[in-house]
Each structure stands twice: as structure tokens, then as C-alpha cells.
PDB file of N, CA, C, O and CB in Angstrom:
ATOM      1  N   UNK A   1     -19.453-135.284 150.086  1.00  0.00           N
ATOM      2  CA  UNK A   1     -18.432-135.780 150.980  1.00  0.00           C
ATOM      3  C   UNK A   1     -18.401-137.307 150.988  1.00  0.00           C
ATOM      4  O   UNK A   1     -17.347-137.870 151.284  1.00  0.00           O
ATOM      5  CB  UNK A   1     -18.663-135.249 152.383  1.00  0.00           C
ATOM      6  N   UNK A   2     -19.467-137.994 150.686  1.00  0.00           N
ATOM      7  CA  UNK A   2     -19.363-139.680 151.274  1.00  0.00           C
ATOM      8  C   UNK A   2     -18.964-139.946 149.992  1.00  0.00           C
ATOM      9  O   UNK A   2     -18.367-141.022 149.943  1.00  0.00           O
ATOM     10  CB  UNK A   2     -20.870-140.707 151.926  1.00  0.00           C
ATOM     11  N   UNK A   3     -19.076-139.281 148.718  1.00  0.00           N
ATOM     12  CA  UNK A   3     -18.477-139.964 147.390  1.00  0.00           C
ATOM     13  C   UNK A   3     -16.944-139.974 147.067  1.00  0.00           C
ATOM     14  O   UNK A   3     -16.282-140.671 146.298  1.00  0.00           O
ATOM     15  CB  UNK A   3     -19.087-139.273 146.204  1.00  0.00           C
ATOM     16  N   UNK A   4     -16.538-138.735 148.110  1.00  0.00           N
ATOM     17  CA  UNK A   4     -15.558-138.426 148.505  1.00  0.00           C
ATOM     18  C   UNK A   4     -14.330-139.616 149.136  1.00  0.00           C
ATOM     19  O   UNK A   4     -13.189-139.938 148.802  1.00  0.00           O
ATOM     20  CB  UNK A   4     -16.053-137.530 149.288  1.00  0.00           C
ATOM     21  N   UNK A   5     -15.226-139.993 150.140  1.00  0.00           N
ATOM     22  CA  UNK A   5     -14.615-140.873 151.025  1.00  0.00           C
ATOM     23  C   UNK A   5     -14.706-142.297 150.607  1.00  0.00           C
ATOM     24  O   UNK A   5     -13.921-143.191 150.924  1.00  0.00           O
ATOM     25  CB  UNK A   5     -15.167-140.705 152.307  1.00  0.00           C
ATOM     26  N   UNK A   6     -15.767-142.396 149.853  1.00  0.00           N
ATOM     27  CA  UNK A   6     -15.232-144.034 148.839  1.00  0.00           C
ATOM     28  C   UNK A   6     -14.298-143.893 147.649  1.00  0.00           C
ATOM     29  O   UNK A   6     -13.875-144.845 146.993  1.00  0.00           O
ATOM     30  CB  UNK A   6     -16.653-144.861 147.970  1.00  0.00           C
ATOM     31  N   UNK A   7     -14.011-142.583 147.429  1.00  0.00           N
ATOM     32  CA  UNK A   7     -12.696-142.520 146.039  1.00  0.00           C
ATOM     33  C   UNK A   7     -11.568-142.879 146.952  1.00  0.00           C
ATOM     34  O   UNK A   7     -10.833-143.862 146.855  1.00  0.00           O
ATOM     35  CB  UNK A   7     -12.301-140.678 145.073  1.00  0.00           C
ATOM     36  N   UNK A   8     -11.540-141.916 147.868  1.00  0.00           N
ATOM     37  CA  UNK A   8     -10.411-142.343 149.024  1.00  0.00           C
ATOM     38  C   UNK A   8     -10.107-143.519 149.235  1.00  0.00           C
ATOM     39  O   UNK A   8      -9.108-144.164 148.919  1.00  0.00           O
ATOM     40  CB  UNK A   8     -10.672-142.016 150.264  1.00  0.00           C
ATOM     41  N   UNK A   9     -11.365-143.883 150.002  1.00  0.00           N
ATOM     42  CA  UNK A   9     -11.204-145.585 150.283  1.00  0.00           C
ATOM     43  C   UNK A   9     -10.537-146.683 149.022  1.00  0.00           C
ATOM     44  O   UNK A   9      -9.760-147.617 149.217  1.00  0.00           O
ATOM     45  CB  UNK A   9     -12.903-146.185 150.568  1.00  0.00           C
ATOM     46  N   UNK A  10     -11.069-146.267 147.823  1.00  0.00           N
ATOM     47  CA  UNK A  10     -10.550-146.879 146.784  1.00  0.00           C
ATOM     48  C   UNK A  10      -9.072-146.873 146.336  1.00  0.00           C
ATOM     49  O   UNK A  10      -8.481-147.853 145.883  1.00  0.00           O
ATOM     50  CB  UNK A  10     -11.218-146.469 145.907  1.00  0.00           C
ATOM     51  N   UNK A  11      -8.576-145.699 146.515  1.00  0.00           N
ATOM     52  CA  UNK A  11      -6.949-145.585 146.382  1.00  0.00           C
ATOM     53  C   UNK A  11      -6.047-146.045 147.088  1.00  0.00           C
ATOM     54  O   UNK A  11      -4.963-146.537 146.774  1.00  0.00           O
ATOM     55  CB  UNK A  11      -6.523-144.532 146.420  1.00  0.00           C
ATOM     56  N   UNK A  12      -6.877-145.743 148.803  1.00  0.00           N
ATOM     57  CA  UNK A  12      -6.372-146.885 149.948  1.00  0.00           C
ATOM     58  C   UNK A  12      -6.293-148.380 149.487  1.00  0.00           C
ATOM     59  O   UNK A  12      -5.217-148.973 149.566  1.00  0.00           O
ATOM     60  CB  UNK A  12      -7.432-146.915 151.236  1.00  0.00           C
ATOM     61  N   UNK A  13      -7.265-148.914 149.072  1.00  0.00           N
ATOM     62  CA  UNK A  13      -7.215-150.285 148.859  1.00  0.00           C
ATOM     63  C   UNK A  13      -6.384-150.401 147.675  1.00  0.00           C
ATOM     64  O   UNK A  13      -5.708-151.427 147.745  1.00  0.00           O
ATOM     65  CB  UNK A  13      -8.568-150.933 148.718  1.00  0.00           C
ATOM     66  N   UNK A  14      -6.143-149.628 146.437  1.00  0.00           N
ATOM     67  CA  UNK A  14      -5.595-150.089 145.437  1.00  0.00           C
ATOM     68  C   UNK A  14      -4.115-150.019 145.773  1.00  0.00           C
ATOM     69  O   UNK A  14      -3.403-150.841 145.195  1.00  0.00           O
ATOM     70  CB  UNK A  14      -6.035-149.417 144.267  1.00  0.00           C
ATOM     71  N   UNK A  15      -3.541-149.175 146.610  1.00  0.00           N
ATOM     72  CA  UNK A  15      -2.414-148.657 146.997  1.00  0.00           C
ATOM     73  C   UNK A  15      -1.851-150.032 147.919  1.00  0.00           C
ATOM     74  O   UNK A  15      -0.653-150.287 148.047  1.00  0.00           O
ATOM     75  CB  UNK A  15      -2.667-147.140 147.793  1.00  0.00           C
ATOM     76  N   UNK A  16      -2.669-150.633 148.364  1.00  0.00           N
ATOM     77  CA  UNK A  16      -2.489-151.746 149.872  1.00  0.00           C
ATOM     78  C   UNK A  16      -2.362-153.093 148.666  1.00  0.00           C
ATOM     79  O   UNK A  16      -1.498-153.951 148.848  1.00  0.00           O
ATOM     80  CB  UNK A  16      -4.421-151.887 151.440  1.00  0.00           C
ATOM     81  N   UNK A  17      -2.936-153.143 147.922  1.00  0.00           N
ATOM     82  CA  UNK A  17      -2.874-154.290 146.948  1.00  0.00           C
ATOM     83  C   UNK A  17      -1.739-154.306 146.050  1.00  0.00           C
ATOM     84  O   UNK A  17      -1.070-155.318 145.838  1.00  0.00           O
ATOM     85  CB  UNK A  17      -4.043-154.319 146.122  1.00  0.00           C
ATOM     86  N   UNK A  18      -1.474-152.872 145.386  1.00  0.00           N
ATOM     87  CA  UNK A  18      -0.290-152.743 144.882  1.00  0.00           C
ATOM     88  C   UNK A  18       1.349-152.811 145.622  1.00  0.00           C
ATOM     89  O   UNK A  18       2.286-153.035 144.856  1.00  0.00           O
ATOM     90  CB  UNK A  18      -0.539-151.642 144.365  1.00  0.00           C
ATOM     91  N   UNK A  19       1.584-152.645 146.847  1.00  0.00           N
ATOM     92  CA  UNK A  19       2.344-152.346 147.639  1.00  0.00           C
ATOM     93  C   UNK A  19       2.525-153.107 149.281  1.00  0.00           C
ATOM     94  O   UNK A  19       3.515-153.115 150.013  1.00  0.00           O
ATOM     95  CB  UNK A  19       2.041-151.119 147.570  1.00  0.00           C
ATOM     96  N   UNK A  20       1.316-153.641 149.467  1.00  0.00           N
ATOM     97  CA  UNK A  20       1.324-154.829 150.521  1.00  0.00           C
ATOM     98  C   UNK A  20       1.013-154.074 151.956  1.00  0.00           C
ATOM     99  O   UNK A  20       0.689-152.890 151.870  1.00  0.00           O
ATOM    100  CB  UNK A  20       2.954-155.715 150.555  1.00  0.00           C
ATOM    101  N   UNK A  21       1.047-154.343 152.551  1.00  0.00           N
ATOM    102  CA  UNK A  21       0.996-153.346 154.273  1.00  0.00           C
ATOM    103  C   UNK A  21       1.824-152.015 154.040  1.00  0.00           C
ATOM    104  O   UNK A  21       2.887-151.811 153.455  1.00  0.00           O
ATOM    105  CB  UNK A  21       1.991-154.323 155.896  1.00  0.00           C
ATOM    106  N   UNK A  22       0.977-151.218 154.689  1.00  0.00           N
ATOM    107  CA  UNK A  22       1.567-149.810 154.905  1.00  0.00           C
ATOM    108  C   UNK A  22       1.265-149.325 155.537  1.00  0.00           C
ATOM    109  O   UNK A  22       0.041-149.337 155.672  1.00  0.00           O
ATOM    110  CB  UNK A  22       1.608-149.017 154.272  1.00  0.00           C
ATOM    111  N   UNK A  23       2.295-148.250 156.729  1.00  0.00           N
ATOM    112  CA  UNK A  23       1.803-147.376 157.677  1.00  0.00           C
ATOM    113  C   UNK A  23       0.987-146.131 157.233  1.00  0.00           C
ATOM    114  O   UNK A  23       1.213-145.429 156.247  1.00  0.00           O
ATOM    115  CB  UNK A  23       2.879-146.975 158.397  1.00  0.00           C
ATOM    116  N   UNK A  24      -0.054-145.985 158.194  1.00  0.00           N
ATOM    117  CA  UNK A  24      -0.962-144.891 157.275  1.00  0.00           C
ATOM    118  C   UNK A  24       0.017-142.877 157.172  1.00  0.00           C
ATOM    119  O   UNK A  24      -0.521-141.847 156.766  1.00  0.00           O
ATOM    120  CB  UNK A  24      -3.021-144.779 158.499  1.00  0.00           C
ATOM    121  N   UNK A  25       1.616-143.048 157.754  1.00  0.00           N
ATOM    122  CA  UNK A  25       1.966-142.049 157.296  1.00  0.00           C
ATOM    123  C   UNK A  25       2.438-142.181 156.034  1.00  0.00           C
ATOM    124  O   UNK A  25       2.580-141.210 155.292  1.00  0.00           O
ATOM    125  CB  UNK A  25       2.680-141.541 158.020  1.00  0.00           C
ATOM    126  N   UNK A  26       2.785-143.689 155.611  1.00  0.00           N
ATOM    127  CA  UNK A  26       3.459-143.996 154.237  1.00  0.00           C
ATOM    128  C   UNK A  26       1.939-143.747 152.812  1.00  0.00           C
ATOM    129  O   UNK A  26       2.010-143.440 151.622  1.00  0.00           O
ATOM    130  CB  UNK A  26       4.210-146.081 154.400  1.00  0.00           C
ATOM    131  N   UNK A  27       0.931-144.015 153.571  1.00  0.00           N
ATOM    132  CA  UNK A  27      -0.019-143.672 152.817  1.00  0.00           C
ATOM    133  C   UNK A  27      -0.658-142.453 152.195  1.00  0.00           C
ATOM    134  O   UNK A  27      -1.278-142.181 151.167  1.00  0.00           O
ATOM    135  CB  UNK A  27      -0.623-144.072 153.273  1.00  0.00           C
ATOM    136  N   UNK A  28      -0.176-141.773 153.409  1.00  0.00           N
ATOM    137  CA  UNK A  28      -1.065-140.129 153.767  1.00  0.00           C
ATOM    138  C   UNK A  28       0.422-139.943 152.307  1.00  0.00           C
ATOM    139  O   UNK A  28       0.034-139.825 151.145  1.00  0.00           O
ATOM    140  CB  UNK A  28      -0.937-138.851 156.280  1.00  0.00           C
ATOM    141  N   UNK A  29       1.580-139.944 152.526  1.00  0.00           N
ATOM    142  CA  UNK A  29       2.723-139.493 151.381  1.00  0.00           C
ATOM    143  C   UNK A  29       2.163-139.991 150.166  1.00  0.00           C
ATOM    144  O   UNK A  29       1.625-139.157 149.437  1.00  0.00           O
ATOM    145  CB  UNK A  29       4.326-140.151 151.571  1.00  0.00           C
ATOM    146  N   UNK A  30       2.184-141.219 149.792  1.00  0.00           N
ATOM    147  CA  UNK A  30       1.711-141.883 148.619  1.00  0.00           C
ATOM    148  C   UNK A  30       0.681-141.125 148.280  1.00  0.00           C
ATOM    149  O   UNK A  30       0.821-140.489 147.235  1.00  0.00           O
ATOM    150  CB  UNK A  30       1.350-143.281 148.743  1.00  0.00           C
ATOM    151  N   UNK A  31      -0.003-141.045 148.680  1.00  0.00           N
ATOM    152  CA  UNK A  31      -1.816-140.639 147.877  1.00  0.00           C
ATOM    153  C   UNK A  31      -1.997-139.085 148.369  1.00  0.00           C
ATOM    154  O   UNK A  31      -2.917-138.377 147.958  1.00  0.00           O
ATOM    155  CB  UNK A  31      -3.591-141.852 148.756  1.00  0.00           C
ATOM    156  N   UNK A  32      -1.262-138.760 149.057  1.00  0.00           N
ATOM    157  CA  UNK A  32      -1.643-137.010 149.003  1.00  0.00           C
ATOM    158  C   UNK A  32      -2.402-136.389 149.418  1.00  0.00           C
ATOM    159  O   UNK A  32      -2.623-135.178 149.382  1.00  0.00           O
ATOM    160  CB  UNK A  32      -1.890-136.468 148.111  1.00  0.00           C
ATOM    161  N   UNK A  33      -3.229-137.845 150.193  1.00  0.00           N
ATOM    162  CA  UNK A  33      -4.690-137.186 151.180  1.00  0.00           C
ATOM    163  C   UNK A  33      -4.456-136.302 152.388  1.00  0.00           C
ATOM    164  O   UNK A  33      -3.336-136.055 152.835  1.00  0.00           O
ATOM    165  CB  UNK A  33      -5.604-138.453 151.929  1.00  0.00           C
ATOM    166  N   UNK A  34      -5.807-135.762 152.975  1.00  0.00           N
ATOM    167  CA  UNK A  34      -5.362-135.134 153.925  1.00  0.00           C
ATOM    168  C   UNK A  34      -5.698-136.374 154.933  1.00  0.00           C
ATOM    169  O   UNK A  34      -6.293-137.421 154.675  1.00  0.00           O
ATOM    170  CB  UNK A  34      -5.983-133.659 154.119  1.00  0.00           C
ATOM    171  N   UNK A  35      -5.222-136.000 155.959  1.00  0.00           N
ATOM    172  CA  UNK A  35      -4.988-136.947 157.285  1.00  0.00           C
ATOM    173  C   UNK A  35      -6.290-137.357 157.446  1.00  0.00           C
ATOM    174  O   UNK A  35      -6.537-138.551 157.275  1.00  0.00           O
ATOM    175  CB  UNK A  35      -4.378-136.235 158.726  1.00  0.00           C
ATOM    176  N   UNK A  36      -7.614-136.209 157.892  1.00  0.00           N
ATOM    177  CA  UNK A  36      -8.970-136.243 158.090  1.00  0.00           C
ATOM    178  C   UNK A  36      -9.376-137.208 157.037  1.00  0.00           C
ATOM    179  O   UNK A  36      -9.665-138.359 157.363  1.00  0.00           O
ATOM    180  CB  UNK A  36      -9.654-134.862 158.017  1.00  0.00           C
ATOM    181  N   UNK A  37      -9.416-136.842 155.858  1.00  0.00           N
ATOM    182  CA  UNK A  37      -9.682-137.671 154.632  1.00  0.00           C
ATOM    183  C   UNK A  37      -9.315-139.022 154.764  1.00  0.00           C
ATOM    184  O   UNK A  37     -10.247-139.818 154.881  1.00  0.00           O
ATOM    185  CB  UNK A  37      -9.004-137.170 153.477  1.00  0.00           C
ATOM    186  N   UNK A  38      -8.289-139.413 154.771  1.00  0.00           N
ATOM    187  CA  UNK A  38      -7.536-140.511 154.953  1.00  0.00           C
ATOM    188  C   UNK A  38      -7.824-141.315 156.218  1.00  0.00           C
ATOM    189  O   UNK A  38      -7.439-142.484 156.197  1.00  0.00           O
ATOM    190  CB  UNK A  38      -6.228-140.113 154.909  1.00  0.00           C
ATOM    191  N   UNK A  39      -8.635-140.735 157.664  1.00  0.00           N
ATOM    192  CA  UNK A  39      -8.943-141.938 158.370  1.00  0.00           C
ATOM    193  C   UNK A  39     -10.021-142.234 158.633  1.00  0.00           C
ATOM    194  O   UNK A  39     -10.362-143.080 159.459  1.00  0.00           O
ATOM    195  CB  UNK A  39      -8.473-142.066 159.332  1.00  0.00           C
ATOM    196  N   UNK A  40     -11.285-141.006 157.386  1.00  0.00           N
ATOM    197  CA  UNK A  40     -12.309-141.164 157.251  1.00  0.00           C
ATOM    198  C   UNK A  40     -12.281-142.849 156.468  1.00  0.00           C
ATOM    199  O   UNK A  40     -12.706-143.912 156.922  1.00  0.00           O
ATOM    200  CB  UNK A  40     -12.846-139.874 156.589  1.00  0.00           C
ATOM    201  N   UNK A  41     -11.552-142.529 155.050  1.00  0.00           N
ATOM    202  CA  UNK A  41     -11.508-143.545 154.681  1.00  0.00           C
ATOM    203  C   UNK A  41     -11.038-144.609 154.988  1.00  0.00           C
ATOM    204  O   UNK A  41     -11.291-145.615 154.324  1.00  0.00           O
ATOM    205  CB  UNK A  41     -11.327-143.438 154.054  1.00  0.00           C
ATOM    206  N   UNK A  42     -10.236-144.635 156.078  1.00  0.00           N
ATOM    207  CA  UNK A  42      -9.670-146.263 156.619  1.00  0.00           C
ATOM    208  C   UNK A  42     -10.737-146.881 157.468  1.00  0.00           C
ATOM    209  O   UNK A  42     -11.038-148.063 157.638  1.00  0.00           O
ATOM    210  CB  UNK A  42      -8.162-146.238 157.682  1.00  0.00           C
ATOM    211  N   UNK A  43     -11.252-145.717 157.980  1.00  0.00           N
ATOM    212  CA  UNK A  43     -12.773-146.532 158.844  1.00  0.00           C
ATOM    213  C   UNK A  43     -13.893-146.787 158.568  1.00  0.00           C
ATOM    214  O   UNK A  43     -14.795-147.086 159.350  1.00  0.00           O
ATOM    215  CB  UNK A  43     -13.292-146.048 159.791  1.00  0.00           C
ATOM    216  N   UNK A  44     -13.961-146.643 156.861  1.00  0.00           N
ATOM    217  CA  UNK A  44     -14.869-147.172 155.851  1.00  0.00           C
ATOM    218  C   UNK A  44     -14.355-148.028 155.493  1.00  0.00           C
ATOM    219  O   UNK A  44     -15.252-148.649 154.923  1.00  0.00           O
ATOM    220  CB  UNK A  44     -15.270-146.516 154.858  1.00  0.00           C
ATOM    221  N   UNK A  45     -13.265-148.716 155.371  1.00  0.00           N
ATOM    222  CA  UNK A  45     -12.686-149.457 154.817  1.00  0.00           C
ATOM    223  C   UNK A  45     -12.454-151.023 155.574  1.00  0.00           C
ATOM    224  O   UNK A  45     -12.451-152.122 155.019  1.00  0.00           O
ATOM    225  CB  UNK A  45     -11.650-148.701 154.521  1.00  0.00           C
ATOM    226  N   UNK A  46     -12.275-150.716 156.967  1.00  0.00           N
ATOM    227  CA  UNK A  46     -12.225-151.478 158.566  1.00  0.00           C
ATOM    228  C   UNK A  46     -13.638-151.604 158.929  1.00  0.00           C
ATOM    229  O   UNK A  46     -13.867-152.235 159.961  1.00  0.00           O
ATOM    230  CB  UNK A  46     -11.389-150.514 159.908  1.00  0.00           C
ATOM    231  N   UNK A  47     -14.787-151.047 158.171  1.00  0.00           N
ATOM    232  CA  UNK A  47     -16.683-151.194 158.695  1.00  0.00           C
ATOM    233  C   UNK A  47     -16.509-152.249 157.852  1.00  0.00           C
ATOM    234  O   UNK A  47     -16.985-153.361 158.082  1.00  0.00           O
ATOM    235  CB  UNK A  47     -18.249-149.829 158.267  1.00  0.00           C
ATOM    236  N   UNK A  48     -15.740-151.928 156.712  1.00  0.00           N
ATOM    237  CA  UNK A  48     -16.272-153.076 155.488  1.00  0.00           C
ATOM    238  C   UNK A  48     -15.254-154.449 155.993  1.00  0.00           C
ATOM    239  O   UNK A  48     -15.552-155.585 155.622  1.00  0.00           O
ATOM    240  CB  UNK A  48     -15.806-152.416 153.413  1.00  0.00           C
ATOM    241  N   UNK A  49     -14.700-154.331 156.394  1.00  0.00           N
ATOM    242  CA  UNK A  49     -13.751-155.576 156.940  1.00  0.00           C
ATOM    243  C   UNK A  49     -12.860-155.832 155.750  1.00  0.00           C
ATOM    244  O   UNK A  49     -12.718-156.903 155.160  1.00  0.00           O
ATOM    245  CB  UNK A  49     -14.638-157.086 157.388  1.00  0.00           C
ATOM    246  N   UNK A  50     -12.320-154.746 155.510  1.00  0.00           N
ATOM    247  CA  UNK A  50     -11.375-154.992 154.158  1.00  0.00           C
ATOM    248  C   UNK A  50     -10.191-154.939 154.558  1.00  0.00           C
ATOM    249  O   UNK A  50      -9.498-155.778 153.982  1.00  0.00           O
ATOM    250  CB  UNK A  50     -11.463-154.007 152.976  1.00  0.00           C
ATOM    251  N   UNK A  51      -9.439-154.096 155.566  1.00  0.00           N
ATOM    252  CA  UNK A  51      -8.676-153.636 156.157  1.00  0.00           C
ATOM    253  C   UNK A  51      -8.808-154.516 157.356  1.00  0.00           C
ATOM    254  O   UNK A  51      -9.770-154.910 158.015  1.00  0.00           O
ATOM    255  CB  UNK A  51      -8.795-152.320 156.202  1.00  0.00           C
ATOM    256  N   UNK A  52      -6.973-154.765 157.440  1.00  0.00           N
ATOM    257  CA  UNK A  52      -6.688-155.003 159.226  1.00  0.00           C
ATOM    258  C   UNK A  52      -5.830-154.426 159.657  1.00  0.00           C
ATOM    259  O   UNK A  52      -4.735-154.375 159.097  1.00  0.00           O
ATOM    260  CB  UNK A  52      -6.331-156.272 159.794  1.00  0.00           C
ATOM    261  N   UNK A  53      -6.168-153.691 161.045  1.00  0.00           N
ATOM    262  CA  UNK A  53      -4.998-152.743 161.202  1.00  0.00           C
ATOM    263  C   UNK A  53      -4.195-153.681 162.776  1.00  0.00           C
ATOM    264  O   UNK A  53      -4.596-154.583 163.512  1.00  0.00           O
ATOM    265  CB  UNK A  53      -5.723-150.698 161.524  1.00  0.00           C
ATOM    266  N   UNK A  54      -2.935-152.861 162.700  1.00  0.00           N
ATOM    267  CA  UNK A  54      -2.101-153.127 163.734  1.00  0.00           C
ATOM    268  C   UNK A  54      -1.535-151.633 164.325  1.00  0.00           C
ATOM    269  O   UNK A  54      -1.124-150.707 163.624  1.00  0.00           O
ATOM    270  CB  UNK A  54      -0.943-154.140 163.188  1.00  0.00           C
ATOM    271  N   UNK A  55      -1.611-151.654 165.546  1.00  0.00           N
ATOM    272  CA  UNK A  55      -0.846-150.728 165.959  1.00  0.00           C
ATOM    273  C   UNK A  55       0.531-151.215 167.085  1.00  0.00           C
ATOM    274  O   UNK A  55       0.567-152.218 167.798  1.00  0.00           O
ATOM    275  CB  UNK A  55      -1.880-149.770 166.545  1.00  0.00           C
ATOM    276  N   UNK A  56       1.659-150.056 166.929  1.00  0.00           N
ATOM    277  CA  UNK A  56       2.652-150.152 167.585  1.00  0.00           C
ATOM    278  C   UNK A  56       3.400-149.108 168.353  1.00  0.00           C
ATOM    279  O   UNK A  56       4.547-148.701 168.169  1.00  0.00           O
ATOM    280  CB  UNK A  56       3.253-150.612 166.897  1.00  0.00           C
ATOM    281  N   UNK A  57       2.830-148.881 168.933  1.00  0.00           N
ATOM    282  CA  UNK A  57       3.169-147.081 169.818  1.00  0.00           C
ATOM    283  C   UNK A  57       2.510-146.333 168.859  1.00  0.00           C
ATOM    284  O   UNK A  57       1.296-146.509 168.766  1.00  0.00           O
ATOM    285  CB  UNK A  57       5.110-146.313 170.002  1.00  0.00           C
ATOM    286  N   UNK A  58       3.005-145.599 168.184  1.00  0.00           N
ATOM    287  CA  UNK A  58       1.909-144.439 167.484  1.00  0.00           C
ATOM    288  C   UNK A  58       1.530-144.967 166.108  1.00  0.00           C
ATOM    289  O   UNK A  58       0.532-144.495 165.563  1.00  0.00           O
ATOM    290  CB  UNK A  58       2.636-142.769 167.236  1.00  0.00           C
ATOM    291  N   UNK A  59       2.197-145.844 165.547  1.00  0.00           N
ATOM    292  CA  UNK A  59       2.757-146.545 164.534  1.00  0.00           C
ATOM    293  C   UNK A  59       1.202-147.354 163.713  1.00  0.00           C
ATOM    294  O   UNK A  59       1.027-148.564 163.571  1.00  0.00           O
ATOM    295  CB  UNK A  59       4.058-147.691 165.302  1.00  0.00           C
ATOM    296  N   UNK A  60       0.628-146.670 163.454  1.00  0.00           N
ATOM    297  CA  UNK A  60      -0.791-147.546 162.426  1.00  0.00           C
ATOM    298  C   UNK A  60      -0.341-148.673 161.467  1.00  0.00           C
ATOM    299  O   UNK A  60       0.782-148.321 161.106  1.00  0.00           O
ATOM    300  CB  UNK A  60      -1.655-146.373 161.200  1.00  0.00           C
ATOM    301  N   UNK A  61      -0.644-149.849 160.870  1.00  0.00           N
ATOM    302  CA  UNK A  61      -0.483-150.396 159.947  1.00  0.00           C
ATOM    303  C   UNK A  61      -1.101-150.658 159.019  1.00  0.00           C
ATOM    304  O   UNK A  61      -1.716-149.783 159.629  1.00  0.00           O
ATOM    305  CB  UNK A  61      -0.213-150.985 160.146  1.00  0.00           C
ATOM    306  N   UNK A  62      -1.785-151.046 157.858  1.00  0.00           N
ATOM    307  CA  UNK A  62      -2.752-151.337 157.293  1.00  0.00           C
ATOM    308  C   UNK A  62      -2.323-152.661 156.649  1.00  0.00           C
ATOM    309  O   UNK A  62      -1.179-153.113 156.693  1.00  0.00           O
ATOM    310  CB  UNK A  62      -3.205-150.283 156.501  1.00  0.00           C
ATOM    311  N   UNK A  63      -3.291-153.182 156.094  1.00  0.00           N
ATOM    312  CA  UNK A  63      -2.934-154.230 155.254  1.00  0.00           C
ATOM    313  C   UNK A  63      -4.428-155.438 154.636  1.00  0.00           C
ATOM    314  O   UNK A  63      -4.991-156.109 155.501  1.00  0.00           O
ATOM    315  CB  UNK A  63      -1.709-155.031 156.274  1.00  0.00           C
ATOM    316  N   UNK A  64      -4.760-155.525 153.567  1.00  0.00           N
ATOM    317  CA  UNK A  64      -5.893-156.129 153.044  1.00  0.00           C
ATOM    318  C   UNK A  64      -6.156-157.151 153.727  1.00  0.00           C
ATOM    319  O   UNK A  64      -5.265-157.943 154.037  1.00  0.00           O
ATOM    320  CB  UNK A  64      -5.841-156.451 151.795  1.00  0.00           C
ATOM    321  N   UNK A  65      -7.488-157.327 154.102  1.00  0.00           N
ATOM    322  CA  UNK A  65      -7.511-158.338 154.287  1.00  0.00           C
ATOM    323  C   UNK A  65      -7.628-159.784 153.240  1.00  0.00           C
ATOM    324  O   UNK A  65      -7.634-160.910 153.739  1.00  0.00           O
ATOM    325  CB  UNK A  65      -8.234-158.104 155.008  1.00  0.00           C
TER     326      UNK A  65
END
């Protein structure tokens, strides 16, 4: 599972570099993860301080730091 969640994390970041800020439903579409998967990996990604997020009513953002 944790090798799991750094491939994840990796597509997150390559996806955020290729494409610039994205809401994590535009992400969950793009990459095909499951939701669980996907905020495992954003909060591996936000420990590492790679990620900055914004929120806006339900509205997640991501974006590299």
C-alpha cells in the first residue's frame, strides 16, 4: 500500500506540473484514482510540503509548490 501511495503521489505531482493548479475532482478525472487513493496521496504530498492547497466551499485546489 505505501508504494502504492508514492506512485500516486507521483502522478499527482507530474499532473500539477504539467497542467498548473487543479481541483482534486479535476484530478480524481485525469488520473483515474480512487478518491481514498487520491487523498492518501495529497497528504503525502502536503507532509512533504510539495503541495499547497486552497479551499473554497467544498472546492479543494492543489497546486506545486
Amino acid at each position: 500500500m505505501i508504494d502504492q501511495i508514492g506512485i500516486d503521489a507521483g502522478k499527482i505531482w507530474n499532473e500539477l506540473e504539467l497542467n498548473g493548479e487543479m481541483t482534486t475532482g479535476a484530478l480524481k478525472k485525469s488520473l483515474g484514482i480512487s478518491p481514498f487513493n487520491l487523498n492518501v496521496a495529497i497528504g503525502w504530498l502536503a507532509r512533504e510540503d510539495k503541495v499547497s492547497l486552497t479551499r473554497n466551499g467544498n472546492t479543494i485546489k492543489l497546486k506545486l509548490k
